[in-house]
MARMIPA-605319 format. One record per residue (C-alpha): z negated, x, y negated. Coordinates in steps of 0.02 Angstrom, whole numbers. Layout:
# MARMIPA-605319
<rec <Z; X; Y>>
...
This chain:
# MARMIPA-605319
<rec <0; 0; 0>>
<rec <50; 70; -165>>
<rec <92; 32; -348>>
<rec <276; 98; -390>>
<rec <353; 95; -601>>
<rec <499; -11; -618>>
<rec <523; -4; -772>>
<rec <392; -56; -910>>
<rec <303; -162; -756>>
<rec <216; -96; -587>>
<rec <278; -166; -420>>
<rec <152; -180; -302>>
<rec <201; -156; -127>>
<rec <174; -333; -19>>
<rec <20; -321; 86>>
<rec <4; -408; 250>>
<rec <-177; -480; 313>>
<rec <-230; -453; 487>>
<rec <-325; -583; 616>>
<rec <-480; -580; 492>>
<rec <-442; -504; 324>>
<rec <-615; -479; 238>>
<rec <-599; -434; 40>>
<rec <-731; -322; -25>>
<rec <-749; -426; -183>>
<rec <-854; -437; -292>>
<rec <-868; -271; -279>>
<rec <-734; -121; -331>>
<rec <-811; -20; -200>>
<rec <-949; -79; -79>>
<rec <-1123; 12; -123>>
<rec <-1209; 84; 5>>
<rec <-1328; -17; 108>>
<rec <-1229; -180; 83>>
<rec <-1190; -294; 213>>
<rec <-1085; -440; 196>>
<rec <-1097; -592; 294>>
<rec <-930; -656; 265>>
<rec <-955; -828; 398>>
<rec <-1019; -979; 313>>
<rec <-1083; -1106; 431>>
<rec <-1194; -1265; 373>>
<rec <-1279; -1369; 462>>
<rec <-1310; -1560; 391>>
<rec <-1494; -1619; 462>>
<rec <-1532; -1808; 452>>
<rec <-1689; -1888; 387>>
<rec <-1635; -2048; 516>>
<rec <-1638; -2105; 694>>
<rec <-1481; -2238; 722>>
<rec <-1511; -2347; 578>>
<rec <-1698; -2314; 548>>
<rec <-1754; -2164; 439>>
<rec <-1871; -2053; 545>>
<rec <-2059; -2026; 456>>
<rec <-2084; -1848; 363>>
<rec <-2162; -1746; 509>>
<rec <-2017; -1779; 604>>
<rec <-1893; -1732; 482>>
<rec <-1984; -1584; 442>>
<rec <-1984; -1544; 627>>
<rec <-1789; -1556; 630>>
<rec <-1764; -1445; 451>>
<rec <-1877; -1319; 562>>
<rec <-1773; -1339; 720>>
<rec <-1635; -1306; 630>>
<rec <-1684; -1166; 535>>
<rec <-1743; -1086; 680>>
<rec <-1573; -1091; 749>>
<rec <-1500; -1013; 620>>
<rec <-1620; -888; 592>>
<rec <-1596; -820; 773>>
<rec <-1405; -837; 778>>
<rec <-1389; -747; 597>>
<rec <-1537; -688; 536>>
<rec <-1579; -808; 413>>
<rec <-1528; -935; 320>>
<rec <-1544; -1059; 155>>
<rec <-1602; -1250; 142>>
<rec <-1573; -1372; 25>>
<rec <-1622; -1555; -1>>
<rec <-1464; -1700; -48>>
<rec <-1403; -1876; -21>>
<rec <-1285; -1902; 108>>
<rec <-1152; -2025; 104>>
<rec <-1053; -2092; 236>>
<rec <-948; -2245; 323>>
<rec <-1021; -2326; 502>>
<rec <-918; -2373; 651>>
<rec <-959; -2534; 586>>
<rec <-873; -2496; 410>>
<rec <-1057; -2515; 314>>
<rec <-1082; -2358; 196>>
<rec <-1261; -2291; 234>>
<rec <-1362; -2166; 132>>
<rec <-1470; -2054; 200>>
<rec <-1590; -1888; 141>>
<rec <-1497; -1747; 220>>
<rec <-1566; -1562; 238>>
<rec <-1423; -1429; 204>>
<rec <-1445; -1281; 311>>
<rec <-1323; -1131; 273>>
<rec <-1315; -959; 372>>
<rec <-1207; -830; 356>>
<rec <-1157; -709; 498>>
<rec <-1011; -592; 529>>
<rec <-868; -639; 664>>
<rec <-919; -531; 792>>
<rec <-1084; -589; 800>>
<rec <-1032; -798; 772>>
<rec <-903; -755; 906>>
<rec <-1037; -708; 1039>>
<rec <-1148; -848; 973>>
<rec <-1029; -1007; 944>>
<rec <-1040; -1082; 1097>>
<rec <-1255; -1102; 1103>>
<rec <-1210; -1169; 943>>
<rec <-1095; -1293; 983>>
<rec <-1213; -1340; 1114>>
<rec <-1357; -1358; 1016>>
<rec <-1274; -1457; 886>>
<rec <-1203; -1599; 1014>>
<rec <-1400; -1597; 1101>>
<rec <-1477; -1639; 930>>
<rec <-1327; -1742; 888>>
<rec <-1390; -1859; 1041>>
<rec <-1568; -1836; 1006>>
<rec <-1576; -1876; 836>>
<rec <-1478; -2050; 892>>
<rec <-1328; -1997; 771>>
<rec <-1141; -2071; 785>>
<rec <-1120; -1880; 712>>
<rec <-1162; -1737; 656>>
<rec <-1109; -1662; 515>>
<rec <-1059; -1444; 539>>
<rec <-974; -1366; 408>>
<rec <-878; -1195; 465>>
<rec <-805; -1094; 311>>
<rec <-767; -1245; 205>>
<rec <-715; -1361; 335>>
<rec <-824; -1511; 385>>
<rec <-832; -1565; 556>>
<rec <-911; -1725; 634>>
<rec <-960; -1694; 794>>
């Protein structure tokens, strides 16, 4: 990859990106001792059971379940509190308190790790009584 005069303007030679192309930003060079966790995945955690919304010890237990997942797949992870919105089999548009769990990982180690994840997210999806569960993976949302 280089930069080449044509006349007054540069031309900078076309770059092409790899399976996973990771871009140092927002840094010119990385400084030592950084690690970047480039892998975004969220979990949403519901304050209901079916229709019913569970009492606060339970919800707290499933913010810690959660977070305890995340914590041993990546290492940590960040919560936040908001109102989810969504549409029922049955076309009704419920509200709910959701928990927003967020951990970030790098590829190798989601890649080793995806599938007790996946696992884990359909168990709770069935324990919490949920038609689904919301996952968001780099953006994405998925219902599962």
């Amino acid at each position: 990859m280089g930069a080449q005069q044509q006349g007054r303007r540069k031309v900078v030679a076309p770059f092409e990106v790899d399976d996973e192309w990771v871009s140092s930003l927002p840094f010119e060079r990385a400084p030592k001792g950084i690690t970047h966790l480039p892998l975004e995945c969220v979990v949403y955690v519901p304050s209901t059971q079916g229709d019913d919304t569970v009492d606060a010890e339970e919800f707290t237990r499933r913010r810690n379940e959660a977070a305890t997942m995340l914590v041993t797949l990546f290492g940590g992870c960040r919560e936040t509190m908001g109102m989810g919105r969504y549409r029922s089999r049955d076309g009704e548009i419920v509200a709910e308190e959701v928990a927003v769990l967020t951990g970030f990982g790098d590829s190798e180690d989601y890649e080793r790790k995806r599938r007790e994840l996946l696992e884990w997210l359909l168990d709770k999806r069935d324990e919490w009584g949920q038609e689904a569960l919301g996952f968001e993976f780099e953006g994405d949302l998925w219902y599962l």
